[in-house]
C-alpha positions in Angstrom: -14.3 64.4 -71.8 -15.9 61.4 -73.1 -19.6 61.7 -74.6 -21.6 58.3 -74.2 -23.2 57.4 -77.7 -26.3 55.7 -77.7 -27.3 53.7 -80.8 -30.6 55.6 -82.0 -32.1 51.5 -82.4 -31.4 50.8 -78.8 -32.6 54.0 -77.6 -35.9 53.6 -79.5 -36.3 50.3 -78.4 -35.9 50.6 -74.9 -38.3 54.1 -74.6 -40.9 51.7 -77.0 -40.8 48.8 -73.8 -41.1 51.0 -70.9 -43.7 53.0 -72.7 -45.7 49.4 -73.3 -44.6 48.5 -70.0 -46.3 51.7 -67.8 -49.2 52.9 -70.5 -52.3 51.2 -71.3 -53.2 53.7 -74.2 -49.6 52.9 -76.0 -50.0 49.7 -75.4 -53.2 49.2 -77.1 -52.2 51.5 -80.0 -48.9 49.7 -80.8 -51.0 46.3 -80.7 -54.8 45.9 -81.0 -54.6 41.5 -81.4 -53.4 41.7 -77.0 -55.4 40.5 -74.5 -54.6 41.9 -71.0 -55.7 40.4 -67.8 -55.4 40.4 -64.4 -54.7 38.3 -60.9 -55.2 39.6 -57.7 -55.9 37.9 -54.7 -58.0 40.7 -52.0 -56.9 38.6 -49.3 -59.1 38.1 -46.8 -58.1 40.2 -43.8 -56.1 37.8 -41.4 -54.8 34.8 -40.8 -57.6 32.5 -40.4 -55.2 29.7 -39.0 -54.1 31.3 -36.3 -58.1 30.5 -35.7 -57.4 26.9 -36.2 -54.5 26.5 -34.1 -55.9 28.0 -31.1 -58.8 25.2 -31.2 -56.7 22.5 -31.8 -54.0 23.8 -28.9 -56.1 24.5 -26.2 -54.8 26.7 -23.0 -56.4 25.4 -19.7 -56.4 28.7 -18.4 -58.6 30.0 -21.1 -61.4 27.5 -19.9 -61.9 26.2 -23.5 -62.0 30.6 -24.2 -59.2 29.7 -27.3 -61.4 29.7 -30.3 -63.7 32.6 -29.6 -60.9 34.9 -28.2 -59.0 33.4 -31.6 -61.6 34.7 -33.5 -62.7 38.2 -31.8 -58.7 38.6 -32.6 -58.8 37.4 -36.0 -61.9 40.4 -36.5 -59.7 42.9 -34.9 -57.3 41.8 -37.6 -59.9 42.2 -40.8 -60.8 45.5 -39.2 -57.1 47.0 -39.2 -56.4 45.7 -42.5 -59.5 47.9 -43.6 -60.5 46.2 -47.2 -61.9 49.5 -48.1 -59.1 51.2 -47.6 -56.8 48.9 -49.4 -59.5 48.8 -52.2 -59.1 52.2 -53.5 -55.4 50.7 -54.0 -56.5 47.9 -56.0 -58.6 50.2 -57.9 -55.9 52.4 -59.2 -54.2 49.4 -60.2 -56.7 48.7 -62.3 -57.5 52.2 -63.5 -53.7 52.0 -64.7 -53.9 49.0 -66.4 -57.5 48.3 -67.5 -57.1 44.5 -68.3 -59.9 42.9 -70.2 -60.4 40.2 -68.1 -60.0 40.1 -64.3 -59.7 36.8 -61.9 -60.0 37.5 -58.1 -59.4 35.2 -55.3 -60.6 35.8 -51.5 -63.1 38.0 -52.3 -64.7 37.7 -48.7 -68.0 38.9 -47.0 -67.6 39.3 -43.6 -71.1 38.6 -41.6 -72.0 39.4 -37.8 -74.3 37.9 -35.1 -74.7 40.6 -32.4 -76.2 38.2 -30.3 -74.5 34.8 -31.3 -76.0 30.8 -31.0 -73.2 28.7 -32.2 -71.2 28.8 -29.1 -74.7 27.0 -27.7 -75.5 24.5 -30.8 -77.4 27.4 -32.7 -77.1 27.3 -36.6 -78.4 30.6 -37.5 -76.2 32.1 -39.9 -74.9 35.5 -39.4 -76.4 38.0 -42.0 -75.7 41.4 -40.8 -73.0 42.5 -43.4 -70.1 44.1 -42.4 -67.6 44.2 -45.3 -68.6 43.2 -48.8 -65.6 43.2 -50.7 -67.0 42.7 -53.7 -69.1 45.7 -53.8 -66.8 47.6 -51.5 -64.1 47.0 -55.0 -66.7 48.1 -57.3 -68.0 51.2 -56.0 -63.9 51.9 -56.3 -64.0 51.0 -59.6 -67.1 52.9 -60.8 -65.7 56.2 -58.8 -63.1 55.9 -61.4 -65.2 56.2 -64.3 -64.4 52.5 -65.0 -67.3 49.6 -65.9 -66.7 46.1 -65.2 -69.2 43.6 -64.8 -69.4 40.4 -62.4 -69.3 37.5 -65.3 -69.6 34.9 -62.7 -69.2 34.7 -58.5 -68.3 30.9 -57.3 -71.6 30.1 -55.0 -70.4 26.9 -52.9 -67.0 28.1 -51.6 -65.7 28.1 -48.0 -69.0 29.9 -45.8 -67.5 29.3 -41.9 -68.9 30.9 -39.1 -67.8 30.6 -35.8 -68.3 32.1 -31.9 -66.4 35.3 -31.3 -66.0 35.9 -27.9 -67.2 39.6 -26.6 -67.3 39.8 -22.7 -68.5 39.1 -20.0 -72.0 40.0 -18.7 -71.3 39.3 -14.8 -69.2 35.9 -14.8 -70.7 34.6 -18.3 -69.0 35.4 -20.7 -70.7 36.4 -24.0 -70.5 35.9 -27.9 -71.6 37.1 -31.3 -71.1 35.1 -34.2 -68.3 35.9 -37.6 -69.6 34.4 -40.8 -66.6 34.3 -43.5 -68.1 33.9 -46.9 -65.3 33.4 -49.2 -65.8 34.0 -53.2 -63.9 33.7 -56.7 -64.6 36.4 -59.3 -64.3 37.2 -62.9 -64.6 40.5 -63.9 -65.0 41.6 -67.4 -64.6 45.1 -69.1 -67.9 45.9 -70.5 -66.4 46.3 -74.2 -65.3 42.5 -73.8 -68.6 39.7 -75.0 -68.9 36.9 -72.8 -70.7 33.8 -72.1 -71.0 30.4 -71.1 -70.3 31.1 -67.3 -69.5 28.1 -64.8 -68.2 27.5 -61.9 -67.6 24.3 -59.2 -66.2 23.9 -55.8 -63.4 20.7 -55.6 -64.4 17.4 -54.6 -61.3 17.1 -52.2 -61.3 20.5 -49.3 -59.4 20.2 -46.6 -61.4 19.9 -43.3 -61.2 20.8 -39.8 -63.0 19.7 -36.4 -63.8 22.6 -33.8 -65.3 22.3 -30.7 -67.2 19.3 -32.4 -68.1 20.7 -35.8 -66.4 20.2 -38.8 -65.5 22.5 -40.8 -64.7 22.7 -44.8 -62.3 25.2 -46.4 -64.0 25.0 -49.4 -62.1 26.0 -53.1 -63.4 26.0 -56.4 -62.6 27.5 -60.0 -64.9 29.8 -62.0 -64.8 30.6 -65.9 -66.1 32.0 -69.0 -66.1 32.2 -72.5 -64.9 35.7 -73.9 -64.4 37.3 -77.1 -61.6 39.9 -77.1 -60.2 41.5 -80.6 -62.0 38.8 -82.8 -60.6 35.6 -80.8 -62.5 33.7 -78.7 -60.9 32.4 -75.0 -62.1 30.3 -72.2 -60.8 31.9 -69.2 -60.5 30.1 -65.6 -59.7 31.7 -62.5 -58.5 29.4 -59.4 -58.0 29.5 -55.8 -55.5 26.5 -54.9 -55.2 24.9 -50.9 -52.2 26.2 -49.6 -49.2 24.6 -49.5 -47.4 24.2 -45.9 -44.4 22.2 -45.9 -43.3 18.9 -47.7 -45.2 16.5 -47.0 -48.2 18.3 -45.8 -52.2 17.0 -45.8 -52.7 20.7 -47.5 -49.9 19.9 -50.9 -52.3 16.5 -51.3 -55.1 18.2 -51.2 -54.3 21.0 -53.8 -52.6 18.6 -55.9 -55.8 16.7 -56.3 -57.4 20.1 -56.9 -55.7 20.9 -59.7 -55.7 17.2 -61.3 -59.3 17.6 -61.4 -59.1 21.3 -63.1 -56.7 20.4 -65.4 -58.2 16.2 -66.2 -61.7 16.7 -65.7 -62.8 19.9 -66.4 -60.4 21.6 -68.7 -59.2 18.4 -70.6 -61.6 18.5 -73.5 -61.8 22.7 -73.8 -60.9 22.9 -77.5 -61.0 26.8 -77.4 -57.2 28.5 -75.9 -57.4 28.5 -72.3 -56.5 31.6 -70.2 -55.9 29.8 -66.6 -55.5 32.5 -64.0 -55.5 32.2 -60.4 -53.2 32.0 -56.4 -52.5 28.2 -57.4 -49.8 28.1 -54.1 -47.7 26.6 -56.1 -44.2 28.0 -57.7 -41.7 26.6 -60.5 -39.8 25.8 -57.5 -42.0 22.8 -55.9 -41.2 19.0 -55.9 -43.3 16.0 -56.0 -43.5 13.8 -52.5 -45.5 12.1 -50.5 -48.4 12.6 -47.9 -48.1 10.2 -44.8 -52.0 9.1 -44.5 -52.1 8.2 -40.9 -54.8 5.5 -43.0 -53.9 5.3 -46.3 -50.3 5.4 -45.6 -47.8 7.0 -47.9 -50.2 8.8 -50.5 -47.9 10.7 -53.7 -48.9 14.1 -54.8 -47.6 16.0 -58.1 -47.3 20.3 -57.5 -49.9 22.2 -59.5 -47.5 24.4 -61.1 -45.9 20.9 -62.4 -49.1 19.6 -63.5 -49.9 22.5 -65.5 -46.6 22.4 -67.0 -46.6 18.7 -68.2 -50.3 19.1 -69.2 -48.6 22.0 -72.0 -49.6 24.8 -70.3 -47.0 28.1 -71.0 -46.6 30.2 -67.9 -46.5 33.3 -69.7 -44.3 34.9 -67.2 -41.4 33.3 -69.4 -42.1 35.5 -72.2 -41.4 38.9 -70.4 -38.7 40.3 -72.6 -37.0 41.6 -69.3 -37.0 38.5 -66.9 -37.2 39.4 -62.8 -38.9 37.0 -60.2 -42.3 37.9 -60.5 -43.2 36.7 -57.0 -46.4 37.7 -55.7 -46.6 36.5 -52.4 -45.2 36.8 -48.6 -46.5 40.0 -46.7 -47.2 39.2 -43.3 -50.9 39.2 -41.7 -51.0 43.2 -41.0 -49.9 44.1 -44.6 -48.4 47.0 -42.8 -44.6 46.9 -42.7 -43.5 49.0 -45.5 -39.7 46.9 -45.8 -41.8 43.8 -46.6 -40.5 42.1 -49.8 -42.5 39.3 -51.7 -40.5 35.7 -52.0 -43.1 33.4 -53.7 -44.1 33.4 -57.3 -47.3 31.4 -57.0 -50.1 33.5 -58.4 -49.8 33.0 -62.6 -50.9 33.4 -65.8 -51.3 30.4 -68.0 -52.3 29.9 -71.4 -53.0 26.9 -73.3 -53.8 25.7 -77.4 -51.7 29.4 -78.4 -49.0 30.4 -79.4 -47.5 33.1 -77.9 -45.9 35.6 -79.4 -44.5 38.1 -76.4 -45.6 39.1 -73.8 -45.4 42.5 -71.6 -45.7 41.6 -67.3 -45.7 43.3 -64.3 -46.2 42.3 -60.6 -48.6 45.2 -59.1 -49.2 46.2 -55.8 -45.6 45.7 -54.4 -44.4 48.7 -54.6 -44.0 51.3 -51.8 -45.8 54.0 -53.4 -48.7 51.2 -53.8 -49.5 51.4 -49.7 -52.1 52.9 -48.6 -52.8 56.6 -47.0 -52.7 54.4 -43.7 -49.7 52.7 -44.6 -50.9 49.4 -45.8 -50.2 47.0 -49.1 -53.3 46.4 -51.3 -53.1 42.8 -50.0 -50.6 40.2 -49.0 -50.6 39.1 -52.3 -49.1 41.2 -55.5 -51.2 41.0 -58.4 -50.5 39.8 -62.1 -50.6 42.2 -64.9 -50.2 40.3 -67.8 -50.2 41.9 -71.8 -50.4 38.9 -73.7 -49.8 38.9 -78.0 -50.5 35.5 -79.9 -49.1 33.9 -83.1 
């Protein structure tokens, strides 16, 4: 019988990574100069352009019905993907890991209108609250003995509302109005000093008409100034347009974002930049061109190539065990537990440091990460990123 030898240095090498890789408290004992942070977008509860299609594909036999059964659906949707639910999983994410710094994306508050105007004209806004997801992910966070405060909440993102068919009363049919407030966040552990908060939404959003209103999907960026283990760090968190296919209106749009992120915003930060965010953009995307039905053939640069030719490192190349990393492709229920992620498009990315390793983990897309109900923490992984510098 043949008895497998292990060298003592490889055994005590490997039991030092996977201790660094699954604890916190090791972690910070074996290096106190690390800075650990965090991506994780909540997602928002459905597919809002499933919203969009329905209004620009009209079904006569709806009798112009599309959008507000659209969005009464769409509500259904937010309600079975129950945010609070899913929360408590985010939570224990962050229990586990207790990053320093934490960027969220899609950090929605859901507003109703019992009895809704805009289908009529009306421009009240919606104001009864019925998920805050922000607090909702706090309260999670405080059950678990854990303090973090909100360094800084973007105020002029996306705010749509939009009439959400209900009934009929006799042969009218009825409405109530769903207001989606959309958010970026920065949390920050309350050992961790901060300041200098900012924020601002992009000047180029892409835009919809419905039903005669136009409609802005507004994005932005949000940052701060932090001082973690003696260094100081301007850390940026990002929510990117999405992609769609070559050649899209949407990969214009975010490539224009994140020019101006990266050339007028972030060009003349002296201090290393911690650049967190979804950016809906991978290692895999090409340049091409957007066919302006104006402007004509309009070129656009991806944001994960922009970031790389403005000399930012995309830390996820430092992991000492490479895998794919990718954080993104559950479908809208978040519910079918065979559900693999394809896309690595949420990242950390660090500029003016040198890096000296880095520990990684994608979070959230396991199966023992689902919910009591069976659902993922969001359709998105999250980024856990340990990050030591030169």
């Amino acid at each position: 019988t043949k008895i497998l030898r292990i060298p003592v240095f490889l055994f005590l090498g490997c039991f030092l990574v996977t201790m660094l890789a699954i604890s916190p408290a090791a972690s910070a004992w074996f290096f106190n100069d690390q800075v650990k942070v965090m991506t994780q977008n909540l997602y928002l509860g459905a597919d809002i352009f499933a919203v969009l299609e329905a209004a620009q594909n009209p079904d006569p036999a709806l009798g112009g019905l599309d959008g507000p059964i659209a969005v009464a659906a769409l509500f259904q949707t937010v309600q079975y993907t129950n945010f609070p639910e899913r929360a408590e999983a985010i939570a224990n994410e962050i229990w586990f890991h207790r990053p320093h710094l934490i960027g969220l994306q899609e950090v929605s508050t859901w507003y109703i209108q019992p009895e809704g105007d805009a289908a009529y004209g009306g421009t009240e806004p919606a104001t009864t609250v019925v998920y805050d997801y922000l607090q909702i992910l706090l309260q999670a966070l405080a059950a678990r003995g854990l303090h973090y405060e909100v360094a800084i909440l973007s105020e002029d993102n996306a705010d749509v509302e939009l009439p959400m068919f209900t009934g009929f009363d006799g042969e009218i049919p009825t409405f109530a109005d769903l207001r989606l407030v959309d958010s970026d966040v920065i949390l920050v552990r309350s050992d961790v000093n901060f300041c200098n908060t900012a924020n601002e939404s992009y000047s180029d959003n892409f835009g919809v008409s419905i039903s005669g209103k136009y409609l802005e999907f507004t994005r932005g960026w949000v940052s701060v100034d932090v001082e973690v283990c003696g260094e100081e760090y301007r850390f940026v968190n990002t929510h990117l347009e999405i992609s769609d296919g070559d050649g899209s209106p949407f990969r214009y749009v975010q490539s224009e974002q994140m020019n101006e992120l990266l050339n007028e915003v972030l060009n003349t930060e002296t201090k290393p930049i911690i650049l967190v965010g979804d950016f809906n953009s991978s290692p895999d995307d090409i340049p091409g061109n957007y066919d302006h039905p104006v402007y004509g053939l309009l070129p656009y640069v991806p944001p994960y190539m922009q970031a790389v030719d403005a000399g930012y490192l995309d830390t996820w190349y430092f992991i000492f065990f490479p895998r794919d990393g990718y954080t993104s492709g559950f479908d809208e229920y978040v519910s079918d537990p065979t559900a693999e992620l394809t896309e690595r498009i949420d990242l950390v990315l660090v500029r003016n440091k040198d890096i000296k390793w880095v520990i990684g983990t994608v979070v959230g897309d396991n199966i023992f990460n689902m919910t009591p109900s069976g659902l993922w923490p969001s359709d998105h992984g999250g980024v856990v990123t340990w990050i030591t510098f030169k």
